[in-house]
C-alpha positions as CSV (number, residue, x, y, z in Angstrom):
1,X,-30.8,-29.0,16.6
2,X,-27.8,-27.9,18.3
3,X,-27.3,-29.9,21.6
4,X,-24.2,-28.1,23.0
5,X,-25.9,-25.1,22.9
6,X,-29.3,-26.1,24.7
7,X,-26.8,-27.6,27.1
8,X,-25.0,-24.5,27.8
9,X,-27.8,-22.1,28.3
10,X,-29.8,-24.6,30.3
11,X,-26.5,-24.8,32.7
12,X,-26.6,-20.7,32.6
13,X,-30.2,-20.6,33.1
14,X,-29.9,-22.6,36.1
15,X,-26.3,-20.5,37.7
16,X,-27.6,-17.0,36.5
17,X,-30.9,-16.5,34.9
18,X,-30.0,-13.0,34.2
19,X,-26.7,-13.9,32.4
20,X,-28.3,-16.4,30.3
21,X,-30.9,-13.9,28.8
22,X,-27.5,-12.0,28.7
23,X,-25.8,-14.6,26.9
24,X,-29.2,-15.4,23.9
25,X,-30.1,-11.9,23.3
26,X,-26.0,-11.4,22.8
27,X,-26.2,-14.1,20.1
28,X,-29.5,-13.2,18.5
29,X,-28.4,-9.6,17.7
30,X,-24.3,-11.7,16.5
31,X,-27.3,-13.2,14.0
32,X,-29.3,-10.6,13.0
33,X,-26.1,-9.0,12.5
34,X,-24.2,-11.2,10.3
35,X,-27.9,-11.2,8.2
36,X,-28.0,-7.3,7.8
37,X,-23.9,-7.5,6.8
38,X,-25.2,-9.9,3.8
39,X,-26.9,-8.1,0.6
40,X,-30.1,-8.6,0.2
41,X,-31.0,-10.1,3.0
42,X,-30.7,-13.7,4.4
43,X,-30.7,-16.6,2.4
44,X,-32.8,-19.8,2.5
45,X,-29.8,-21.6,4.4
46,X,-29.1,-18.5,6.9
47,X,-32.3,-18.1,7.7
48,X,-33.2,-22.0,8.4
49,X,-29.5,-22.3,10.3
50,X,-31.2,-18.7,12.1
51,X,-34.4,-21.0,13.0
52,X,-32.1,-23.9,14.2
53,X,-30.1,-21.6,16.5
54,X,-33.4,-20.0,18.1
55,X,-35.2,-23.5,18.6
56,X,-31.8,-24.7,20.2
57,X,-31.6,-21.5,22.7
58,X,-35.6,-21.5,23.7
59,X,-35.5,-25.2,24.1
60,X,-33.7,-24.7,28.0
């Protein structure tokens, strides 16, 4: 997964709860973004690198 980033909103979740919803929702919709930008759709890699981003911010 992606360690730094579990680190980082487990630190945020701790300082400011509020912020780190804040902080994944702003991500998710920087993902779902760059997946709408690409034609036709998402590919096998940008969805499993999607997966691996999720997982990493839930797992706080």
């Amino acid at each position: 997964m992606l360690p730094a980033l579990t680190a980082a909103i487990s630190l945020l979740r701790q300082q400011d709860p509020a912020e780190a919803d804040n902080f994944r929702s702003t991500v998710i919709v920087a993902i779902e973004a760059a997946t709408r930008a690409r034609k036709g759709g998402a590919s096998p890699t940008m969805a499993e690198m999607t997966r691996k981003i999720t997982e990493a911010l839930d797992a706080a």
